[in-house]
C-alpha positions as CSV (number, residue, x, y, z in Angstrom):
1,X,126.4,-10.3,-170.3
2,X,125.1,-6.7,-169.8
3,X,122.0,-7.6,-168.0
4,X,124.9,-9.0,-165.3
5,X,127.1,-5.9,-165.9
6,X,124.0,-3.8,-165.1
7,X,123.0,-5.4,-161.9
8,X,126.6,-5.6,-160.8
9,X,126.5,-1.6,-161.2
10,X,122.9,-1.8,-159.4
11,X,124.4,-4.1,-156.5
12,X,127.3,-1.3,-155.8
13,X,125.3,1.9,-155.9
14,X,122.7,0.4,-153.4
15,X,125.9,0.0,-151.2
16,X,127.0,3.3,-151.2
17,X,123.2,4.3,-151.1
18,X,123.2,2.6,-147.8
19,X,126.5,4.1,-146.5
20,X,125.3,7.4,-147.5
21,X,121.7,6.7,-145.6
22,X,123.2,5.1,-142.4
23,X,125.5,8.6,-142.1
24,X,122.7,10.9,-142.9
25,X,123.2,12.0,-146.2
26,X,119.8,11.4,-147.4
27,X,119.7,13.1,-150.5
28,X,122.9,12.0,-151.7
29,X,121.5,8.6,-150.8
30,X,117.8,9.1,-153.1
31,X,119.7,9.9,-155.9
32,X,122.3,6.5,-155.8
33,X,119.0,4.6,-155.1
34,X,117.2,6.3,-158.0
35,X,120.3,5.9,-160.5
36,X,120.8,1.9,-159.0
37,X,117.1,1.1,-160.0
38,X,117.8,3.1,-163.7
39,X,120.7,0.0,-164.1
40,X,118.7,-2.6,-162.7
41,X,115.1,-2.8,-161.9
42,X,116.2,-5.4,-159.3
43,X,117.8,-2.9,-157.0
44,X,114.1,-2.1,-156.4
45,X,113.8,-5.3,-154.2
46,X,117.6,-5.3,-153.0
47,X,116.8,-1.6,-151.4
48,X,113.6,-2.9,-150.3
49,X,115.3,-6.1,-148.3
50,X,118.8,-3.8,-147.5
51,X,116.2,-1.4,-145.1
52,X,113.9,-5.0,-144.4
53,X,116.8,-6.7,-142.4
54,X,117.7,-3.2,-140.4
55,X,114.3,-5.1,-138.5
56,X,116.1,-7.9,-137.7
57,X,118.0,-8.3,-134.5
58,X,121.6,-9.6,-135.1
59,X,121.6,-12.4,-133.0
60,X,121.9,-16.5,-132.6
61,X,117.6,-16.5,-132.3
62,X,117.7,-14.8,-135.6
63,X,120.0,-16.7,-137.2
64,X,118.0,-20.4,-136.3
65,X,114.6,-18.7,-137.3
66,X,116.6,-17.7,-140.7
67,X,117.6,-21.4,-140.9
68,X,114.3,-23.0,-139.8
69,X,112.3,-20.2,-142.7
70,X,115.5,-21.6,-145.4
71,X,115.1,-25.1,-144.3
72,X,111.0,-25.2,-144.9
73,X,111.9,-23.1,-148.1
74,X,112.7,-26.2,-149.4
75,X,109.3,-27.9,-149.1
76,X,107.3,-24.9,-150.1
77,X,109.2,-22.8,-152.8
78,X,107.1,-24.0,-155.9
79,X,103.7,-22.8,-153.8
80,X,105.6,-19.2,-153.1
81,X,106.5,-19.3,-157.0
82,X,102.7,-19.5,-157.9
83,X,102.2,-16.7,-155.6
84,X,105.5,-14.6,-156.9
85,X,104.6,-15.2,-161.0
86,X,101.1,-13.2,-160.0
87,X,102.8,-10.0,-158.7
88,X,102.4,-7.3,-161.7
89,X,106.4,-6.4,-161.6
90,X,107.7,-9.7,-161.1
91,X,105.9,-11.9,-162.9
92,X,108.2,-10.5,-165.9
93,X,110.6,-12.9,-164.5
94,X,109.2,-15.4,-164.4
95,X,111.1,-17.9,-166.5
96,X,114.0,-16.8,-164.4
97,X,112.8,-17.9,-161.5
98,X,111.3,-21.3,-163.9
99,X,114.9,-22.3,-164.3
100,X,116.3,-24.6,-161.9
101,X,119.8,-23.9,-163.4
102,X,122.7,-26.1,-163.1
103,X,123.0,-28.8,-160.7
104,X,126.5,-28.2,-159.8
105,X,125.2,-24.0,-159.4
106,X,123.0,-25.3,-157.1
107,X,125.0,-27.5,-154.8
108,X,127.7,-24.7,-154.6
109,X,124.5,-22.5,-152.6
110,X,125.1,-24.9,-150.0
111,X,128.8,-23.5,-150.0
112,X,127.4,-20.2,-149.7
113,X,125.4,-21.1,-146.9
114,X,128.2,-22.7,-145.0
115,X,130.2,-19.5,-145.6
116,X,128.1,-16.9,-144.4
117,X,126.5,-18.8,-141.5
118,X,130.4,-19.2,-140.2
119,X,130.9,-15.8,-140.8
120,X,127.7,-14.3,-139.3
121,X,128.4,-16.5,-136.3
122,X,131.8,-14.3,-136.1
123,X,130.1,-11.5,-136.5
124,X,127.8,-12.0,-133.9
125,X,130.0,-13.0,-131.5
126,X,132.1,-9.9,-131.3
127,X,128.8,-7.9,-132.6
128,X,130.1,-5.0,-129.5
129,X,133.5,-5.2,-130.5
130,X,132.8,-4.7,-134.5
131,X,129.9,-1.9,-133.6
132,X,132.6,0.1,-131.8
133,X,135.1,0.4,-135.1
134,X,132.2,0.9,-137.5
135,X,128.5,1.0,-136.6
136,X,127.1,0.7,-140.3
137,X,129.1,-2.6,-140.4
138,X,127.8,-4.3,-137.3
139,X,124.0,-3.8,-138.9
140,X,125.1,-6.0,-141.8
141,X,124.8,-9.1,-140.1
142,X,120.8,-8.5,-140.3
143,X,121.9,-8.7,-144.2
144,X,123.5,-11.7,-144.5
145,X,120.9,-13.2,-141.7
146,X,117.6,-11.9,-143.9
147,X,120.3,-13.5,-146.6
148,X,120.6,-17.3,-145.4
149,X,116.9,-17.9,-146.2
150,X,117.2,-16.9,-150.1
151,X,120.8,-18.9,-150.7
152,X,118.2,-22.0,-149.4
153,X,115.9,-20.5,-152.7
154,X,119.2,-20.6,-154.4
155,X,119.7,-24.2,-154.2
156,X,116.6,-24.9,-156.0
157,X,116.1,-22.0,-158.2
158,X,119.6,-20.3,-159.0
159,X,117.9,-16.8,-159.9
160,X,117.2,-16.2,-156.2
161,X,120.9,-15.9,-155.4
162,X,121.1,-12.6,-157.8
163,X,118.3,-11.2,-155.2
164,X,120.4,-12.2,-152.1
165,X,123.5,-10.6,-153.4
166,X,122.1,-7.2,-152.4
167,X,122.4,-8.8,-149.2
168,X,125.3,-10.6,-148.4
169,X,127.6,-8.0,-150.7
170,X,128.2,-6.1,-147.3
171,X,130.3,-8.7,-146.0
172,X,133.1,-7.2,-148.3
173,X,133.2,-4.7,-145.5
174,X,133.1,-6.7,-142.4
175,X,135.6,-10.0,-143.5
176,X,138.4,-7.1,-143.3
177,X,137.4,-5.7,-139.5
178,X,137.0,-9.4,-138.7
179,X,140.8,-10.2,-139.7
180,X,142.0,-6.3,-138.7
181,X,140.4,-8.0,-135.1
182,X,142.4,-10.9,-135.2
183,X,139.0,-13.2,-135.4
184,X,139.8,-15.1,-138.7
185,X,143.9,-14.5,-138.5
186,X,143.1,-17.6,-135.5
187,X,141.1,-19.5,-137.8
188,X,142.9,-19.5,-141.3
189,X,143.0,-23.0,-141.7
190,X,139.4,-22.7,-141.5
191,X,138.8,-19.7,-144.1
192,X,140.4,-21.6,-146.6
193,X,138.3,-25.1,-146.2
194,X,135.3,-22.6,-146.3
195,X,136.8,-21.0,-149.3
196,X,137.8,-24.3,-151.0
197,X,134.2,-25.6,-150.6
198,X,132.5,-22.5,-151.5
199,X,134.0,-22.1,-154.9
């Protein structure tokens, strides 16, 4: 639909916000935030979680207290709906975030989670080694770390996942460092199981 065409737009202009930001070209970087949010009021939340994670230290610690927040989503996400349905802007969605969406939508989150856990694991691992070839980069493991939490959302209410794609979109540009490093070329066999499961 065009609502999905819009936010895809959104979702790839807050990227090269972001680049622009990280190598200090800050007005360049207003203006691809300003036209992102004209596409998608979304990207309003996306930029808003994109400069969030940049608090988060990429490392295993973060990554369990992302999976311990995720895991107790699960017991307390209709209590944090009544609390999101009373915010002015977002309450707008609110039958978005209503709709459980389809069951088999909502087990493949679990795929997602799978995948980008793995991956962030990677990531960290040679965290020095991918910060050396491209700084911007290494930060996006706090993306798909601040990520994990909202894919656990996802499996409940399938909405959520359109919020965390502003999030875990910047693995696009680290999946391609990691195999230029040799890291997946070692575990292929793996990538594709991953792969099979999450699609």
């Amino acid at each position: 639909s065009n609502n999905i065409l819009r936010q895809a737009i959104a979702m790839e202009l807050v990227v090269f916000g972001y680049y622009a930001w990280k190598y200090k070209k800050r007005k360049l970087s207003i203006i691809l935030f300003a036209f992102s949010m004209g596409f998608h009021l979304t990207a309003i939340i996306g930029i808003g979680l994109v400069f969030l994670s940049q608090l988060i230290k990429p490392s295993y610690d973060s990554l369990r207290v992302a999976f311990i927040c995720g895991i107790a989503s699960l017991f307390v996400w209709k209590i944090l709906l009544h609390f999101v349905n009373v915010i002015p802007y977002i309450s707008r969605y609110s039958s978005y975030l209503e709709h459980t969406g389809e069951d088999i939508t909502r087990l493949g989150m679990w795929g997602y989670i799978l995948f980008y856990t793995w991956i962030c694991c990677l990531m960290i691992k040679n965290y020095r080694q991918i910060q050396n070839i491209d700084s911007p980069t290494a930060s996006t493991i706090s993306m798909i770390i601040l990520a994990i939490p909202l894919l656990f959302i996802a499996t409940q209410i399938t909405y959520v996942n359109r919020i965390a794609l502003y999030l875990y979109q910047f693995s696009m540009f680290s999946i391609p460092i990691l195999f230029d490093m040799r890291v997946l070329k070692k575990q292929t066999t793996r990538l594709i199981l991953v792969l099979v499961l999450v699609l």
